[in-house]
PDB file with SEQRES, HELIX, SHEET and CRYST1 records, atoms N, CA, C and O in Angstrom:
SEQRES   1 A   82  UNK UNK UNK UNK UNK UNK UNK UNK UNK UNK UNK UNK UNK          
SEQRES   2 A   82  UNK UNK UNK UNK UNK UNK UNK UNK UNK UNK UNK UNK UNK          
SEQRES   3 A   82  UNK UNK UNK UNK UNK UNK UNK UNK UNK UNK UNK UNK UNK          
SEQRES   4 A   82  UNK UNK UNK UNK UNK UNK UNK UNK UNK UNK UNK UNK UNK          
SEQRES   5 A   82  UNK UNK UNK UNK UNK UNK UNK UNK UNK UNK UNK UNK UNK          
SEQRES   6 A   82  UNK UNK UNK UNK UNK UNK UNK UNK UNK UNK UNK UNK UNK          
SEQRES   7 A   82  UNK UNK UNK UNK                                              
HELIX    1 AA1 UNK A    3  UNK A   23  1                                  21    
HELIX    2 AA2 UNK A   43  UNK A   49  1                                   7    
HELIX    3 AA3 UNK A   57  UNK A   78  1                                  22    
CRYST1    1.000    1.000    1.000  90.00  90.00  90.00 P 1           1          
ATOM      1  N   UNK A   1      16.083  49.891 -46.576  1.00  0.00           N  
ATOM      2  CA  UNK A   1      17.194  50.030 -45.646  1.00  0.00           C  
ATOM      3  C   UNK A   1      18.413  49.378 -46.298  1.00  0.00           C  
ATOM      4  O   UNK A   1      18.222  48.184 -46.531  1.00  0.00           O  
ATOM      5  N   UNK A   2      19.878  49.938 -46.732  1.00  0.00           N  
ATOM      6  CA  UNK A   2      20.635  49.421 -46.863  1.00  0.00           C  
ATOM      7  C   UNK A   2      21.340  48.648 -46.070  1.00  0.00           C  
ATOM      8  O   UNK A   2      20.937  48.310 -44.957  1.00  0.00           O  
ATOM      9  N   UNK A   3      22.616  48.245 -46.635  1.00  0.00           N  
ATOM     10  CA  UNK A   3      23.126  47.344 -46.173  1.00  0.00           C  
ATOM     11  C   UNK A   3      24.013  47.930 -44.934  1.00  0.00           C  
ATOM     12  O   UNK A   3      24.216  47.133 -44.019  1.00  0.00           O  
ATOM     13  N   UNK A   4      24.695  49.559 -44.781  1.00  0.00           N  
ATOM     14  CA  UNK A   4      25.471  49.875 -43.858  1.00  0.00           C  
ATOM     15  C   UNK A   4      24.404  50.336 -42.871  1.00  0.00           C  
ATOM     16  O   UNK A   4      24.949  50.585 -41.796  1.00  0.00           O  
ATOM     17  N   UNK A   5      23.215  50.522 -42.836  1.00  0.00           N  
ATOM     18  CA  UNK A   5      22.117  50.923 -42.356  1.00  0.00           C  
ATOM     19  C   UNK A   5      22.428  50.089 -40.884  1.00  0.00           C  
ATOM     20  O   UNK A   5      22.771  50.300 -39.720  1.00  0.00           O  
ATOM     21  N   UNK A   6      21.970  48.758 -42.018  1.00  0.00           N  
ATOM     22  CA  UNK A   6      21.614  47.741 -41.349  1.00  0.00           C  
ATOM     23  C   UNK A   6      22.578  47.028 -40.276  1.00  0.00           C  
ATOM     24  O   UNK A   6      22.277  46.740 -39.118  1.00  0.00           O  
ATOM     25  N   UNK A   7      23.550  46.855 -40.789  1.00  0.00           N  
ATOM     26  CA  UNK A   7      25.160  46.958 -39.689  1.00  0.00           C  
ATOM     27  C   UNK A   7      24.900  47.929 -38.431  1.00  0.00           C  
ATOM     28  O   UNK A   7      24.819  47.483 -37.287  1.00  0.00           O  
ATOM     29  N   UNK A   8      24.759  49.501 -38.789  1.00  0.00           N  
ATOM     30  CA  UNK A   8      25.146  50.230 -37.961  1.00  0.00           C  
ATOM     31  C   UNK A   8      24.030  49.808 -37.033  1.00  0.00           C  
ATOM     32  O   UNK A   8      24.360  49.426 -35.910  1.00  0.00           O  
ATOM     33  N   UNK A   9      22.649  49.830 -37.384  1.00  0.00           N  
ATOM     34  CA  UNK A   9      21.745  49.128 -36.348  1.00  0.00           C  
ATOM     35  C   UNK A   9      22.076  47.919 -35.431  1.00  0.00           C  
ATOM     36  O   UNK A   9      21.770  47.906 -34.239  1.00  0.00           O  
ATOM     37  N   UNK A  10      22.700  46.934 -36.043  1.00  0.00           N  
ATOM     38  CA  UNK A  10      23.026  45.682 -35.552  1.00  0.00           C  
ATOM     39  C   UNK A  10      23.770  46.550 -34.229  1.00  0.00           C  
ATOM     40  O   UNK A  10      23.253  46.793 -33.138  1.00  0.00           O  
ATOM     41  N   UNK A  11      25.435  47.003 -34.809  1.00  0.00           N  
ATOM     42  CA  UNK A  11      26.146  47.470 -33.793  1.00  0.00           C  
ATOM     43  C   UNK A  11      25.838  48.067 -32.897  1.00  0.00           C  
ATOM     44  O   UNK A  11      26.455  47.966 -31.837  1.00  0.00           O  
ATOM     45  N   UNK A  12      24.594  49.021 -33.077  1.00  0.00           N  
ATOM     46  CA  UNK A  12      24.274  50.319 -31.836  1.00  0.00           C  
ATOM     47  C   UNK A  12      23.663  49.158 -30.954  1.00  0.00           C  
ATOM     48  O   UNK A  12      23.815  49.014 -29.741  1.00  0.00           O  
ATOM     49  N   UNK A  13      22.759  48.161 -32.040  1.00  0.00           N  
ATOM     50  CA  UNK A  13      22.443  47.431 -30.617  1.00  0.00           C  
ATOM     51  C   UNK A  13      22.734  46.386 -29.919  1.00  0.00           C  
ATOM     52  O   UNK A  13      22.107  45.904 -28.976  1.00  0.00           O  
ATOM     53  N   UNK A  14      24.066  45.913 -30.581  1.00  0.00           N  
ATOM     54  CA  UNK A  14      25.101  45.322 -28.916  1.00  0.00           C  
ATOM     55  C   UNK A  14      25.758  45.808 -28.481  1.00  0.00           C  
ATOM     56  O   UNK A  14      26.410  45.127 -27.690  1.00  0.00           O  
ATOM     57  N   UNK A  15      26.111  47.116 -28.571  1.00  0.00           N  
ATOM     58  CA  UNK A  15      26.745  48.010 -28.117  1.00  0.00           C  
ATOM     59  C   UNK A  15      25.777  48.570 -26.454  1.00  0.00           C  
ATOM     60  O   UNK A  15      26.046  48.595 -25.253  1.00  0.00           O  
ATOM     61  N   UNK A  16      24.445  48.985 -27.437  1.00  0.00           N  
ATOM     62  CA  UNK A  16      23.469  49.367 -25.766  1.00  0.00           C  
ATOM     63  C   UNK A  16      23.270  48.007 -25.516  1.00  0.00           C  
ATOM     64  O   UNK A  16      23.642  48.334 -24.389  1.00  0.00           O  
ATOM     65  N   UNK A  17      23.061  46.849 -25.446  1.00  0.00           N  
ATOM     66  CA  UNK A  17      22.898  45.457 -25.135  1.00  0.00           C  
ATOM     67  C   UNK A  17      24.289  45.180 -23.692  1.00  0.00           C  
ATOM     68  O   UNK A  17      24.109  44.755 -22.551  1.00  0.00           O  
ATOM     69  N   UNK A  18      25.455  45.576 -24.296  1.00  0.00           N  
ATOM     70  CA  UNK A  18      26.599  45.223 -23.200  1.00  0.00           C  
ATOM     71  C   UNK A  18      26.432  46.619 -22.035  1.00  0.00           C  
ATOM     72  O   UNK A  18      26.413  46.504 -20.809  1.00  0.00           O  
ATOM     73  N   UNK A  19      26.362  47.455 -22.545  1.00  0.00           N  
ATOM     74  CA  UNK A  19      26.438  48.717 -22.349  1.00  0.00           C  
ATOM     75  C   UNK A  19      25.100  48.651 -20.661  1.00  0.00           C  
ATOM     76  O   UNK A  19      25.439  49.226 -19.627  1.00  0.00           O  
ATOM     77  N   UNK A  20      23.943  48.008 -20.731  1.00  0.00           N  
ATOM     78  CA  UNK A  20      22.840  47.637 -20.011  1.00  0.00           C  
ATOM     79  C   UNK A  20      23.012  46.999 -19.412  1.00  0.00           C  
ATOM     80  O   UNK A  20      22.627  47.079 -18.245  1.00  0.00           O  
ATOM     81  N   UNK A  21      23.785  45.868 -19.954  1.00  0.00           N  
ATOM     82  CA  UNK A  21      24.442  44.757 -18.699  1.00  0.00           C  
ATOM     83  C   UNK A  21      25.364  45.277 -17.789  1.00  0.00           C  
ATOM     84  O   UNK A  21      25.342  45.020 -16.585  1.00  0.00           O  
ATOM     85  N   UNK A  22      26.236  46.058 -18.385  1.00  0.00           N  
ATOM     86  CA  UNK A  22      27.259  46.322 -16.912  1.00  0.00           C  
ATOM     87  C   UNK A  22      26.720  47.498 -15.856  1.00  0.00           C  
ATOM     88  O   UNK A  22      26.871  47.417 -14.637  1.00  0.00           O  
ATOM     89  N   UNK A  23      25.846  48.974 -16.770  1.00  0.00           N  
ATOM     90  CA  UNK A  23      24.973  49.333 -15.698  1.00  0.00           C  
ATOM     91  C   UNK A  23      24.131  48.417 -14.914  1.00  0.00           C  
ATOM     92  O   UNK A  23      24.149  48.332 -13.686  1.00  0.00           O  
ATOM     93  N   UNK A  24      23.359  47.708 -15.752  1.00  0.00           N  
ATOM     94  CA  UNK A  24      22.448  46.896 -14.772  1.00  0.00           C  
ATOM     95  C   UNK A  24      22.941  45.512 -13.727  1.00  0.00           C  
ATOM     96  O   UNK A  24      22.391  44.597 -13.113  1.00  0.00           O  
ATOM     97  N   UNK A  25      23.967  45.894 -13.914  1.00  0.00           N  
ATOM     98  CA  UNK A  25      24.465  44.327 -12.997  1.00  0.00           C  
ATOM     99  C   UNK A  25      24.961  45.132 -11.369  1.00  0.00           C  
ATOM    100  O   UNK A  25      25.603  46.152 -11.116  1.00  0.00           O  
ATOM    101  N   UNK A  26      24.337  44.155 -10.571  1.00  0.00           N  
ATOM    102  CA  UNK A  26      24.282  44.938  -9.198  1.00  0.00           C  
ATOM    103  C   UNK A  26      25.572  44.636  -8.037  1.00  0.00           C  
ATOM    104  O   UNK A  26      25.678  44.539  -6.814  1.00  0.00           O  
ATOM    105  N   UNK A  27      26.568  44.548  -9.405  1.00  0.00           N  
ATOM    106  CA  UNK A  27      28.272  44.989  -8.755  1.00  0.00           C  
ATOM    107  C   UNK A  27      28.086  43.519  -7.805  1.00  0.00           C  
ATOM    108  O   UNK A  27      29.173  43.463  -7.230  1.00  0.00           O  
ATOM    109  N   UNK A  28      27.402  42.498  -7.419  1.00  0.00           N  
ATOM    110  CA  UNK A  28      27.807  41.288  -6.853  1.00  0.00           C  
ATOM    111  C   UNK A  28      28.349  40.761  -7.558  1.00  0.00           C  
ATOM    112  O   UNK A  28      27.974  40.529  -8.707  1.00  0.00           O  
ATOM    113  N   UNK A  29      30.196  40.171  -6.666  1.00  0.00           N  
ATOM    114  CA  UNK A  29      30.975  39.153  -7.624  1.00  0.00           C  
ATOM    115  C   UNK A  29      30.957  38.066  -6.492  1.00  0.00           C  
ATOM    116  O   UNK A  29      30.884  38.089  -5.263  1.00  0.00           O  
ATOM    117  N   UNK A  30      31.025  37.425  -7.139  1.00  0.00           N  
ATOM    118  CA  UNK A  30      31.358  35.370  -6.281  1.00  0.00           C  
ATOM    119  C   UNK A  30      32.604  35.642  -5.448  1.00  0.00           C  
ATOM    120  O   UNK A  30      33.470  36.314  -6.008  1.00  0.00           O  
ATOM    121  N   UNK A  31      32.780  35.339  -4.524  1.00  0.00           N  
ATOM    122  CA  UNK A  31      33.790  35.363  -3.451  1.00  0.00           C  
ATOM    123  C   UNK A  31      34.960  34.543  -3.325  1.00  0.00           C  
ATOM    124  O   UNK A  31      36.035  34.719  -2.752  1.00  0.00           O  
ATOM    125  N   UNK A  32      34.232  33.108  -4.360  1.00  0.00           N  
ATOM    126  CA  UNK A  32      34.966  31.964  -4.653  1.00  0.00           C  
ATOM    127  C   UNK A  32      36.106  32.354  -6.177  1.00  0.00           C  
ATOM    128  O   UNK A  32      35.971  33.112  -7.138  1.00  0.00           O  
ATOM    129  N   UNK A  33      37.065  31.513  -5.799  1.00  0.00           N  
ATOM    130  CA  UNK A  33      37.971  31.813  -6.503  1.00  0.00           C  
ATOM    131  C   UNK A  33      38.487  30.479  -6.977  1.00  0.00           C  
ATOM    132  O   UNK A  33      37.815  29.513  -6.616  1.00  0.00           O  
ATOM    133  N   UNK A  34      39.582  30.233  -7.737  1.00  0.00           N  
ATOM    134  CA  UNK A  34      40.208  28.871  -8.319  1.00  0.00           C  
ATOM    135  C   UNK A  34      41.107  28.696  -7.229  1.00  0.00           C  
ATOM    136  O   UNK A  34      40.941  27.571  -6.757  1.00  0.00           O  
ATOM    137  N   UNK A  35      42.118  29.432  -6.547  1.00  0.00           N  
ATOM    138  CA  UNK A  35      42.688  29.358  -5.305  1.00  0.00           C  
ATOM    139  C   UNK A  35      42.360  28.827  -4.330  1.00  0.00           C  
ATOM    140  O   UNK A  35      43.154  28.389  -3.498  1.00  0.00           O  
ATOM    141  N   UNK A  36      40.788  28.748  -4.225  1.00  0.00           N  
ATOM    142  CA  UNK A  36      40.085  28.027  -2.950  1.00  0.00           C  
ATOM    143  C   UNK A  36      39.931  26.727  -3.066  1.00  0.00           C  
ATOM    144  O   UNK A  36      39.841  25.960  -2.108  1.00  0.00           O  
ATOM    145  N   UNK A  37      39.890  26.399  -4.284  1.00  0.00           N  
ATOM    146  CA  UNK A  37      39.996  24.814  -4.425  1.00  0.00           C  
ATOM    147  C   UNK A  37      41.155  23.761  -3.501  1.00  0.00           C  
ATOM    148  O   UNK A  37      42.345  24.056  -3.614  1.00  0.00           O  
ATOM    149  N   UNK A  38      40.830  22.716  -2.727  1.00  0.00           N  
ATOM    150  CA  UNK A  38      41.635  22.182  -2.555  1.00  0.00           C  
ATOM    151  C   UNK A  38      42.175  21.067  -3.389  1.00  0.00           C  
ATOM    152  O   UNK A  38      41.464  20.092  -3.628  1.00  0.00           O  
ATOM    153  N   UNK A  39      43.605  21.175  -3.922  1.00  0.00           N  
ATOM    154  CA  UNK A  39      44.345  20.399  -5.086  1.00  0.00           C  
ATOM    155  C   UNK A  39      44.333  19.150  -4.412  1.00  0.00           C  
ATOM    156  O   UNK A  39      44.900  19.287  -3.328  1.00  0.00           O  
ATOM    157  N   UNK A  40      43.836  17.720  -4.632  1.00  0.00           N  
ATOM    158  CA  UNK A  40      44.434  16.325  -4.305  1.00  0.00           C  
ATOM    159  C   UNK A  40      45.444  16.126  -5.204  1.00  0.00           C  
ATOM    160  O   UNK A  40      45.687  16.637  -6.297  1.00  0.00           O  
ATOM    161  N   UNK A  41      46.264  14.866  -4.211  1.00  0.00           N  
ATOM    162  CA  UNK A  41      47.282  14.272  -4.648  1.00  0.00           C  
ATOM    163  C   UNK A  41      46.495  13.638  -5.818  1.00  0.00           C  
ATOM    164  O   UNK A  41      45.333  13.331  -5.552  1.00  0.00           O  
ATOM    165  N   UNK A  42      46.984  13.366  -7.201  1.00  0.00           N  
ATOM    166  CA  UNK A  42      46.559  12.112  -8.318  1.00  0.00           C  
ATOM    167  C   UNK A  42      46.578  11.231  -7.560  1.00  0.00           C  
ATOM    168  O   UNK A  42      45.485  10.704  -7.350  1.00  0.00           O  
ATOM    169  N   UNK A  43      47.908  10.622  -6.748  1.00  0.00           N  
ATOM    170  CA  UNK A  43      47.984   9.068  -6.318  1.00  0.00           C  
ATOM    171  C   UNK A  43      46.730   9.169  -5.221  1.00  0.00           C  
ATOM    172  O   UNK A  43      45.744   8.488  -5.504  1.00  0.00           O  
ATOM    173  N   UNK A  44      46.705   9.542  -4.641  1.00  0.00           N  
ATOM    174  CA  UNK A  44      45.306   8.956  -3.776  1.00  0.00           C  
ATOM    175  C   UNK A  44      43.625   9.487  -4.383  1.00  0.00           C  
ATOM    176  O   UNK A  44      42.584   9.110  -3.844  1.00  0.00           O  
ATOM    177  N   UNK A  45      43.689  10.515  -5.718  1.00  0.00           N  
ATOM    178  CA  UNK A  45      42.699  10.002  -6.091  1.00  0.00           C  
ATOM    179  C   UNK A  45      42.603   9.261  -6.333  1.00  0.00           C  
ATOM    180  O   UNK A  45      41.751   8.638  -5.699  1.00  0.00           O  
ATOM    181  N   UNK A  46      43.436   8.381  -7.649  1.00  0.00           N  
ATOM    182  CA  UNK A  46      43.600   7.390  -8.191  1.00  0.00           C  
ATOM    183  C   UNK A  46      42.827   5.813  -6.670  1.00  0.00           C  
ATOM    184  O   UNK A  46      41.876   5.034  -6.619  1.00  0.00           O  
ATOM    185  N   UNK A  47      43.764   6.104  -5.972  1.00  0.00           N  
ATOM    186  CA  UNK A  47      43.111   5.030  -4.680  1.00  0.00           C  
ATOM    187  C   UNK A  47      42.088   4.960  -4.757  1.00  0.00           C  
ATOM    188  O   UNK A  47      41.582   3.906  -5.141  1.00  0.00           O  
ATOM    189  N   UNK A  48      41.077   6.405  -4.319  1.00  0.00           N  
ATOM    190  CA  UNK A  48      40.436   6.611  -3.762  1.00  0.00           C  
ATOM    191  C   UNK A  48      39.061   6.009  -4.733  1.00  0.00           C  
ATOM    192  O   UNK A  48      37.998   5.554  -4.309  1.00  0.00           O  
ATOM    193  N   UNK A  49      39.399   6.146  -5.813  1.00  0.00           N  
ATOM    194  CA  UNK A  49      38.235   5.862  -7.032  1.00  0.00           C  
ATOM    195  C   UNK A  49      38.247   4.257  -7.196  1.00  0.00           C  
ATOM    196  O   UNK A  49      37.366   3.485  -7.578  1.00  0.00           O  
ATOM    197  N   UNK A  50      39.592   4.038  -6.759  1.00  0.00           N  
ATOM    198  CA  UNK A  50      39.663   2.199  -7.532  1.00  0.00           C  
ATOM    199  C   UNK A  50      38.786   1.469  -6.260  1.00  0.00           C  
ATOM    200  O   UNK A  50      38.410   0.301  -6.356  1.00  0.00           O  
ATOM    201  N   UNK A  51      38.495   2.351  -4.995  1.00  0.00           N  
ATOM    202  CA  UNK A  51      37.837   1.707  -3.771  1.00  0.00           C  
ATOM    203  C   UNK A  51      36.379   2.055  -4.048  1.00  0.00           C  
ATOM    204  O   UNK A  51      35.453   1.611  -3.370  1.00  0.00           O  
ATOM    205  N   UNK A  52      36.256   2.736  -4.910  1.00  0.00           N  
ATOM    206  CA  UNK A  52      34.310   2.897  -4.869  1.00  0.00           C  
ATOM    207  C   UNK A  52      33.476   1.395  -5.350  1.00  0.00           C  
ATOM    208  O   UNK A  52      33.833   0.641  -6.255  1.00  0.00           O  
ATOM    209  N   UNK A  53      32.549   1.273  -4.653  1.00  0.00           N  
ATOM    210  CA  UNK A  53      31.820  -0.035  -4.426  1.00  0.00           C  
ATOM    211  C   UNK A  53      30.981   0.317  -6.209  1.00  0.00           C  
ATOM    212  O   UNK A  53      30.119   1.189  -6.319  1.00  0.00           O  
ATOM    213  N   UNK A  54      31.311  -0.277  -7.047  1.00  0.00           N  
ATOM    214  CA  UNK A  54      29.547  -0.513  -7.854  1.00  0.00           C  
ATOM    215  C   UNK A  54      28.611  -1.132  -7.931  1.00  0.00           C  
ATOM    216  O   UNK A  54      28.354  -2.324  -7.765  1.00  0.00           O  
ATOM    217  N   UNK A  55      27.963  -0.120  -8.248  1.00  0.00           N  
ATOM    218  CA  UNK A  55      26.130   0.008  -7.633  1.00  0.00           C  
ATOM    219  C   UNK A  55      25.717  -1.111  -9.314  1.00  0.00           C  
ATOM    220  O   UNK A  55      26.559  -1.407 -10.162  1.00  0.00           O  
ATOM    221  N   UNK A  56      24.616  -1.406  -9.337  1.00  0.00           N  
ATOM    222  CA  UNK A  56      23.629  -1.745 -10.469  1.00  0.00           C  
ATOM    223  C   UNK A  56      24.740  -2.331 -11.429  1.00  0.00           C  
ATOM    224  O   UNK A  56      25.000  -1.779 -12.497  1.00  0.00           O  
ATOM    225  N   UNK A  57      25.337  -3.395 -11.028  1.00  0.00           N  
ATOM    226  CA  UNK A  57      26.434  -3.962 -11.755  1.00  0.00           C  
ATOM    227  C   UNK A  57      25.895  -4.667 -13.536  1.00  0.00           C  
ATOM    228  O   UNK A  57      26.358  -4.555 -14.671  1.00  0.00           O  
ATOM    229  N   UNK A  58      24.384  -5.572 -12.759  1.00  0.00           N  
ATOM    230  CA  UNK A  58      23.994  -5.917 -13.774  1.00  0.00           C  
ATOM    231  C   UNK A  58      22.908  -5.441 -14.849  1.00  0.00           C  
ATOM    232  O   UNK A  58      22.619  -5.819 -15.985  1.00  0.00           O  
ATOM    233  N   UNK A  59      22.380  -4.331 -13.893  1.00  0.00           N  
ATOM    234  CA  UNK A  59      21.783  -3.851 -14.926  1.00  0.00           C  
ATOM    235  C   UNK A  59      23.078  -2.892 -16.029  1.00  0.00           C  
ATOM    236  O   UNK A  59      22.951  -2.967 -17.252  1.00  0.00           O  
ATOM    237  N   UNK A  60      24.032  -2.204 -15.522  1.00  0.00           N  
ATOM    238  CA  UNK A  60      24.673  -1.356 -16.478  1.00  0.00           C  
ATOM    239  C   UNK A  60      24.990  -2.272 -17.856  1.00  0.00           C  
ATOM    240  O   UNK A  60      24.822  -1.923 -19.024  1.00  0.00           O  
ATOM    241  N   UNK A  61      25.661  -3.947 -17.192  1.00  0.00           N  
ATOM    242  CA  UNK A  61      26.132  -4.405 -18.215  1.00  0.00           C  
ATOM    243  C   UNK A  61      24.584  -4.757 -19.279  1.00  0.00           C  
ATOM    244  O   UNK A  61      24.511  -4.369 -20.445  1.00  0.00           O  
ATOM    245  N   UNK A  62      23.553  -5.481 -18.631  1.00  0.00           N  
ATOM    246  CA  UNK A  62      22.046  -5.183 -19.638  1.00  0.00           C  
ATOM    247  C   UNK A  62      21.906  -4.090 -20.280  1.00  0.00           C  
ATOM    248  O   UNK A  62      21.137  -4.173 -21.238  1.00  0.00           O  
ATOM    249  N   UNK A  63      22.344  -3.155 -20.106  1.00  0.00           N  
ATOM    250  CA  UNK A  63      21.870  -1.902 -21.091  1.00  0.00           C  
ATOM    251  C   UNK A  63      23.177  -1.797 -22.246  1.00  0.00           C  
ATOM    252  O   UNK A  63      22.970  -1.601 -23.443  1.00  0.00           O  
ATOM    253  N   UNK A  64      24.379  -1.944 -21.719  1.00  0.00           N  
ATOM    254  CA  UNK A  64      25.923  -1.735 -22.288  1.00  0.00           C  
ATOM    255  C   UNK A  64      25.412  -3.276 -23.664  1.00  0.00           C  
ATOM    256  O   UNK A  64      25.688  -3.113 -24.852  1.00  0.00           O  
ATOM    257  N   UNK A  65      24.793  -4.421 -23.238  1.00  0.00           N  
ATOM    258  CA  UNK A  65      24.651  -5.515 -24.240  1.00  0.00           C  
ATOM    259  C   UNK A  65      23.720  -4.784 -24.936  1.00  0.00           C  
ATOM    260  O   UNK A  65      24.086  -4.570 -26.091  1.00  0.00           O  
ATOM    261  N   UNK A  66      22.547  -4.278 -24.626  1.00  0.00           N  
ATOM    262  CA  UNK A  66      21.695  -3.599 -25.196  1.00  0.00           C  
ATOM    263  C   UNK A  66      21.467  -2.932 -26.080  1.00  0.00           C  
ATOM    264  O   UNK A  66      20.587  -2.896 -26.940  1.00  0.00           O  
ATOM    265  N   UNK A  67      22.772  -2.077 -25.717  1.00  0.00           N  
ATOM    266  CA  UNK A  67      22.632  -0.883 -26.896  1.00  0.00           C  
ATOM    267  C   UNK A  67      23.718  -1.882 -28.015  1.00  0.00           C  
ATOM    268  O   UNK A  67      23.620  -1.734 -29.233  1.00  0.00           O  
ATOM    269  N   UNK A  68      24.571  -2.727 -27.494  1.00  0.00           N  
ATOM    270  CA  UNK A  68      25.351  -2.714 -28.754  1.00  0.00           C  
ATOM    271  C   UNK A  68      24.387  -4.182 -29.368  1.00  0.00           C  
ATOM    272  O   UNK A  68      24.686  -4.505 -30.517  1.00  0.00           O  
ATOM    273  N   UNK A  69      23.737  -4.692 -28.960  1.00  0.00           N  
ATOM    274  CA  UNK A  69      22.984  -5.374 -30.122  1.00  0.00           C  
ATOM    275  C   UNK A  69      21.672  -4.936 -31.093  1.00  0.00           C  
ATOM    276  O   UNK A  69      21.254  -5.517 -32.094  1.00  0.00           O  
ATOM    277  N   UNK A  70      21.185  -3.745 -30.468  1.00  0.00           N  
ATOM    278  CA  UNK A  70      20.595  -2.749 -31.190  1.00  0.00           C  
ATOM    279  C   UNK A  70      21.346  -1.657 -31.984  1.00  0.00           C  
ATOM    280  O   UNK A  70      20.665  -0.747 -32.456  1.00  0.00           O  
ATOM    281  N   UNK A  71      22.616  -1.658 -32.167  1.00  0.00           N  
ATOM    282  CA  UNK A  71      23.112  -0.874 -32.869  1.00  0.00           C  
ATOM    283  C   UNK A  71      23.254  -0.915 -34.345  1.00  0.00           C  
ATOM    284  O   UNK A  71      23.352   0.101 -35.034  1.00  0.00           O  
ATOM    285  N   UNK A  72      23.263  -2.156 -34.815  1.00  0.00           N  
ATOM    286  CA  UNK A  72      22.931  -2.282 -36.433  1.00  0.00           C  
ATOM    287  C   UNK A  72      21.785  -1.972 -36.592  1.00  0.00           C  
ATOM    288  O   UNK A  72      21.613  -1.657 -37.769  1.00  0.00           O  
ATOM    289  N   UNK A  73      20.659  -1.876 -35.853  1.00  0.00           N  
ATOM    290  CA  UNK A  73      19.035  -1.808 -36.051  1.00  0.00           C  
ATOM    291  C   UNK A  73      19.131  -0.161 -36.650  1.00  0.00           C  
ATOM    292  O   UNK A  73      18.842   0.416 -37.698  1.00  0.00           O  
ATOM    293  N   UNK A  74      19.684   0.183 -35.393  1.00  0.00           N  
ATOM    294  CA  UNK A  74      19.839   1.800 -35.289  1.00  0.00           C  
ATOM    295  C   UNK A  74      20.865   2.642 -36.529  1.00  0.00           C  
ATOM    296  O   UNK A  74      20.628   3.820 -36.797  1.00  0.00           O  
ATOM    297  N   UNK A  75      21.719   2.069 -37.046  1.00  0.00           N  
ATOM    298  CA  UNK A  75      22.399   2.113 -38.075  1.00  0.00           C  
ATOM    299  C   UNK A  75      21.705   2.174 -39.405  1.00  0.00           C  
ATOM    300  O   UNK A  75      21.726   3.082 -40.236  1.00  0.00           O  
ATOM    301  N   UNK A  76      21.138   1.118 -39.433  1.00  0.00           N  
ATOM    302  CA  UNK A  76      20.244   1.015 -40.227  1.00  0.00           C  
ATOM    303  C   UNK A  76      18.762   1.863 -40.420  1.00  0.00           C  
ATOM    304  O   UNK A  76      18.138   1.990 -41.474  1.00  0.00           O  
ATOM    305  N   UNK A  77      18.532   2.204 -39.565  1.00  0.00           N  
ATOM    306  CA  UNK A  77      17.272   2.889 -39.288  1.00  0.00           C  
ATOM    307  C   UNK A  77      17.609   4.520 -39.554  1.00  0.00           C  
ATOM    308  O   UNK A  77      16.787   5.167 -40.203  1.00  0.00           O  
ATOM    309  N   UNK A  78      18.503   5.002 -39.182  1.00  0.00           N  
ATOM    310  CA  UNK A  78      19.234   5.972 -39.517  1.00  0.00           C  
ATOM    311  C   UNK A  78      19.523   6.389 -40.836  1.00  0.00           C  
ATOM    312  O   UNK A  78      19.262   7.453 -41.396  1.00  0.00           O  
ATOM    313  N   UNK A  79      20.259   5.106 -41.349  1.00  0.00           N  
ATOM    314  CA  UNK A  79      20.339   5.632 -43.016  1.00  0.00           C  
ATOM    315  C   UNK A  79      19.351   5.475 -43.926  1.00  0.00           C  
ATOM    316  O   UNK A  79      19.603   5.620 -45.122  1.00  0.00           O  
ATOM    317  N   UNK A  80      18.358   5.223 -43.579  1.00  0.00           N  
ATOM    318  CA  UNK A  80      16.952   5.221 -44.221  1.00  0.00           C  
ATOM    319  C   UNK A  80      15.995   6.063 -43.902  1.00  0.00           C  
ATOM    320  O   UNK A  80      14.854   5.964 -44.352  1.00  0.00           O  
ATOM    321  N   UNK A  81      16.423   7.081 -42.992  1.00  0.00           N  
ATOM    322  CA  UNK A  81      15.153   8.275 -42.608  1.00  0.00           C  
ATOM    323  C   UNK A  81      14.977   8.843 -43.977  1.00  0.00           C  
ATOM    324  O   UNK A  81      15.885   8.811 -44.807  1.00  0.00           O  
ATOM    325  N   UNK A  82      13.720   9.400 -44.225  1.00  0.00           N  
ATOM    326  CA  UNK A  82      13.091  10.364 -45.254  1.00  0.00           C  
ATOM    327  C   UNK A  82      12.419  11.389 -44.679  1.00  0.00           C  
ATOM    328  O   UNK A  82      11.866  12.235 -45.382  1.00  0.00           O  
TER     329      UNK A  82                                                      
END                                                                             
């Protein structure tokens, strides 16, 4: 099989590949649109986020120490895979 053979095969078959999808798709579209979104103000997201309570204060910072005192390990361990 040559090489334009082999192309034209490729092409015929994403051609019937798209060609299957739009027959076979059963014409349902989403109703939702970007328009439906309701836009917030920035300034009261901004509020709204600086008021969220955090959760697992001390474990985040245990894992945040965690990873960065295991990070030379991991550095290291890294540039030595075979």
């Amino acid at each position: 099989m040559d090489f334009n053979a082999v192309e034209e095969e490729e092409f015929g078959f994403s051609r019937n590949y798209f060609l299957a999808k739009e027959v076979g798709s059963s014409g349902k579209k989403s109703a939702r649109k970007l328009s439906d979104i309701n836009v917030v103000d920035e300034q009261k997201l901004r509020e709204a986020s600086a008021n969220i309570e955090q959760k697992h204060q001390n474990d985040v910072a245990g894992l945040i120490n965690s990873c960065k005192s295991l990070y030379p390990k991991w550095v290291f361990d890294l540039r030595h895979l075979d």
